[in-house]
N, C-alpha and C positions, 0 to 999 in steps of 0.2 A: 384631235387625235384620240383614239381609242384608249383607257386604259389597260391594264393586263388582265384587269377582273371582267370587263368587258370580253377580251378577247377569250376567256378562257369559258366563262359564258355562252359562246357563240358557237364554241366546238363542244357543246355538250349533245346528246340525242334528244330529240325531243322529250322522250319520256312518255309516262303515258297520260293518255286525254284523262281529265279530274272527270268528266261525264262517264266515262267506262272502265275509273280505279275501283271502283265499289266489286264490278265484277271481275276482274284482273287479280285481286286479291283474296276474292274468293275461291277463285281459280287455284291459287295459291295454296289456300288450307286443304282445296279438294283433292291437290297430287303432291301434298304434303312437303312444297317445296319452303313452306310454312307448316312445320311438323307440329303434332302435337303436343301441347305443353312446351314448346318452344317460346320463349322470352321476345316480345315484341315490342315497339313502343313509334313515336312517331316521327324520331330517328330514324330507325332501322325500316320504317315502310319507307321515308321518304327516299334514302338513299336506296331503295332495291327497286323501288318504282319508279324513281325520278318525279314525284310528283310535293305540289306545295307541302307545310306542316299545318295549315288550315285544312287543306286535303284530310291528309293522314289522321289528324285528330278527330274530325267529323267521322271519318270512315271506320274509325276504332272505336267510336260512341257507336255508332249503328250497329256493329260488329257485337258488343256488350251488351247490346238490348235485346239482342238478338243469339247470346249464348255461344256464340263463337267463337267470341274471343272472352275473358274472365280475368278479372283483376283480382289478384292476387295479395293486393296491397295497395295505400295510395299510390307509390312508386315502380311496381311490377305489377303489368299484365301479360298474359300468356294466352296463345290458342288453345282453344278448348281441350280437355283429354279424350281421347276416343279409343271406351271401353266397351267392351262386351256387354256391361249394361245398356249402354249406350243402343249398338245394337237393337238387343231386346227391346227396349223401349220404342225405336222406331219402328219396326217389324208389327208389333203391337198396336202400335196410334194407327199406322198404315192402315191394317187389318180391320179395325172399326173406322175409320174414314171412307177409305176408298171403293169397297162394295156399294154404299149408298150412293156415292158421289157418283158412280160411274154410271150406275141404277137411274139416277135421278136425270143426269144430262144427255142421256142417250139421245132422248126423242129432240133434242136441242141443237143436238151436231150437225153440221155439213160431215156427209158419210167419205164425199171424195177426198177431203180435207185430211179425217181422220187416216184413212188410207196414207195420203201421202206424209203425215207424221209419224205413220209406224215405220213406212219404210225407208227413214231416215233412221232408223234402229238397228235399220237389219245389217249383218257384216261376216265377211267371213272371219274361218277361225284359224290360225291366230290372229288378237289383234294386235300391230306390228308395233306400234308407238305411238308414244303419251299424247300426243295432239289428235289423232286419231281415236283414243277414247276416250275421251274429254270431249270430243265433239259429240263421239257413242250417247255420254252421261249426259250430256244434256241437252242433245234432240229425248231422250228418256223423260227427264226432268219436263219439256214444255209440254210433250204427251201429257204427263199427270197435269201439271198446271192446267191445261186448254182445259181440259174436262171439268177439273173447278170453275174453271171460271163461267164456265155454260148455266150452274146453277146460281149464280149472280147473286153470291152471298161476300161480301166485302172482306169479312173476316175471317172467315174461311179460307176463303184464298190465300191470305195473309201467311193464314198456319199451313197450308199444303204446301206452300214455297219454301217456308221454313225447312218442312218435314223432308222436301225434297232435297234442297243444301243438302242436308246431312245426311239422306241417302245416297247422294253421291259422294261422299264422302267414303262412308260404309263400300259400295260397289267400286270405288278406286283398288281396294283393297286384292277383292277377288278377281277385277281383269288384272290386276300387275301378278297376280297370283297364277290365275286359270287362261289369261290372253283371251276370257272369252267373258260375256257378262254371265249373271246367273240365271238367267230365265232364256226357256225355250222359245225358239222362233214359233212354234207351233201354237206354246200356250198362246203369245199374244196375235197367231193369228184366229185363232179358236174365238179369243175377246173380241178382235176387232168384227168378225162374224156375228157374234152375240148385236153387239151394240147395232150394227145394221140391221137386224130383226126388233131390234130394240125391247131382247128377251128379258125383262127385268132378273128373273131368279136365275138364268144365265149369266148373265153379266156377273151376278156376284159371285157364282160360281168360279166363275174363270178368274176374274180377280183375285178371290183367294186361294184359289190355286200358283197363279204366279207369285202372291206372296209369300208361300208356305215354301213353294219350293226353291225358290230366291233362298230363303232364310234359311233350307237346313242345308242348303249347299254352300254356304256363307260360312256356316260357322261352321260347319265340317271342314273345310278347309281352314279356316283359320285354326281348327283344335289338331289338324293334321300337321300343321306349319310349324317344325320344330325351331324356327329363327324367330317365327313372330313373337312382340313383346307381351309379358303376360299384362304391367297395368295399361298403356299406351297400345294400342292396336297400329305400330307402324310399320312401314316398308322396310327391310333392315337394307344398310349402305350397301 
């Protein structure tokens, strides 16, 4: 006969796979359902996730190595804060990364490939709901990644994936804001044209065009957003 810890065990939901909590959680700080500077530990993942506390603790080391999340103390840690500086700083590493990068692996790429990674970018405007740009941010997100990866530098990559988290992060901000992302369909068809000619000083062209204008649409809008928070860049309730 069953006990009642048993039984109560058995009506629980699965919860989710410990293979794909790493990005479930990320998922998490990206739509800020894990806000910024919000107090987390491996409690509070395991109960919102349903997954082990071996899970959760492994996932909050990787998460801290990786600047995500920040301990605050032996006993408190929190998701990272996401400032304006912050911002700026991504905007900027982008800016010096990614004109080379894109320069570099052009001649690398499957051009049909590339094609059909942009046009999982594309959408119309508004966009309607949070699962819907979440999937926007990171068909975004593997566009940059693939491109690193084509120059087959290990750690590079490493840092573009970083770089990109927290761009999504950042872009959460302006579709919950604009319902639309911040770069034109146009620039990145302009790019995706460059790379198929495999125009190097094109490519970087366009590049830094979508980051320029990404970024002053970004923060104009957040400096117009009379709710948004002045140290925490979050969603207000």
């Amino acid at each position: 006969m069953s006990s009642m810890a048993d039984k109560q065990k058995n009506k629980r939901p699965a919860g989710v796979d410990p293979a794909s909590a790493y990005d479930v959680i990320m998922d998490a700080i990206v739509t800020q359902k894990l806000a910024p500077s919000q107090k987390v530990s491996e409690n509070i993942l395991t109960e919102m996730f349903e997954i082990s506390r071996t899970t959760a603790r492994n996932i909050m080391e990787q998460l801290t190595a990786q600047q995500f999340l920040v301990s605050v103390s032996p006993r408190i840690t929190r998701v990272a804060p996401l400032t304006l500086l912050d911002v700026k700083q991504n905007f900027a590493m982008r800016k010096m990364l990614q004109p080379e990068i894109f320069a570099m692996a052009a001649a690398q790429v499957d051009y049909d490939q590339i094609i059909k990674m942009n046009e999982d970018t594309f959408h119309k405007v508004p966009i309607q709901d949070d699962a819907h740009a979440l999937t926007l941010l990171k068909a975004n997100k593997q566009f940059n990644v693939f491109m690193a990866q084509q120059v087959k530098y290990p750690l590079l990559i490493h840092w573009i994936r970083q770089l990109e988290d927290t761009t999504m992060r950042i872009y959460w901000l302006y579709v919950k804001m604009k319902r639309t992302l911040p770069y034109t369909w146009e620039h990145q068809r302009a790019l995706v044209e460059a790379i198929r000619r495999d125009a190097s000083d094109d490519i970087r062209d366009q590049v830094h065009k979508i980051l320029s204008s990404s970024e002053e649409r970004l923060l104009d809008a957040i400096f117009m957003h009379d709710q948004m928070y002045m140290q925490d860049l979050k969603i207000p309730d």
